[in-house]
C-alpha positions in Angstrom: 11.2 1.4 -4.6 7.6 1.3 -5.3 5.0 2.3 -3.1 1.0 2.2 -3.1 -2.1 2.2 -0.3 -4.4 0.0 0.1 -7.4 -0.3 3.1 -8.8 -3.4 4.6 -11.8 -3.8 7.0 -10.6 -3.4 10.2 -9.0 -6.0 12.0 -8.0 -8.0 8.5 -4.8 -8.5 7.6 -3.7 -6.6 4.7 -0.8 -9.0 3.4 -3.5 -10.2 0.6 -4.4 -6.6 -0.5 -1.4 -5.5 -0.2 0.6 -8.0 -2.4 -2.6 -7.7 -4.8 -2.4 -3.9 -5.0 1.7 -4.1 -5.1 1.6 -6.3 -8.6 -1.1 -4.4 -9.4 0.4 -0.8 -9.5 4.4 -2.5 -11.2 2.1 -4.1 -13.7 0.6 -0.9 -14.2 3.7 1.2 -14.3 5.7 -1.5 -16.2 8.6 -2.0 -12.8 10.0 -5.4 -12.1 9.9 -6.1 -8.5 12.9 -7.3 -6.7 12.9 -11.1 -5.7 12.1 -12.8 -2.9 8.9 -10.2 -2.5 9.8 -8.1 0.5 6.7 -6.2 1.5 6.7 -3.6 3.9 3.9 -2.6 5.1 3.4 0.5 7.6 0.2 1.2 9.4 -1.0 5.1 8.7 -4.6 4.8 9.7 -4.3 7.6 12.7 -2.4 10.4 9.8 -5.5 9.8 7.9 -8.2 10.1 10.7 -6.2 13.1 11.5 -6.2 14.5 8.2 -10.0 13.8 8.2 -10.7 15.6 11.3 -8.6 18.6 10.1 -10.9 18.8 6.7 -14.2 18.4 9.2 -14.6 15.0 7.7 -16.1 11.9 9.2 -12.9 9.2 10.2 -13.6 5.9 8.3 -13.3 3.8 11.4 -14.7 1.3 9.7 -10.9 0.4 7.5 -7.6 0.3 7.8 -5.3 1.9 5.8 -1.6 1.0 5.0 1.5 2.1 3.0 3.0 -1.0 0.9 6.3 -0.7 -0.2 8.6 -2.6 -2.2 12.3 -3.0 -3.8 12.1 -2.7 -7.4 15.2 -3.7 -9.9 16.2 -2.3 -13.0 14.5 -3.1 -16.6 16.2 -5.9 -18.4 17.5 -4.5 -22.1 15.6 -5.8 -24.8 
């Protein structure tokens, strides 16, 4: 399983950054994704405006912000 975050203007949807930032980070990390890409994508926008208000920071209320996830498979040997 690979994970990563991304954030999109509110109100956008964030398949696009999300499947950009998802074969971004197995490029990255060197992970083959599992095929057909199944994203799933979980909101978490009110954990971090919660976090932000515990660390007397200003919300971004401006973005979005998601959790991307996605099966990985095993390495082919070389």
């Amino acid at each position: 399983m690979l994970s990563t975050y991304v954030r999109v203007p509110h109100g956008t949807d964030p398949k696009p950054a999300a499947l950009t930032e998802i074969l971004w980070s197995a490029q990255k990390k060197h992970v083959f994704l599992a095929r057909p890409l199944d994203l799933k994508i979980t909101p978490i926008s009110g954990g971090i405006s919660q976090l932000a208000t515990l660390m007397s920071l200003a919300p971004d209320n401006g973005h979005d912000a998601y959790r991307v996830d996605s099966e990985t498979v095993p390495c082919p040997h070389t």
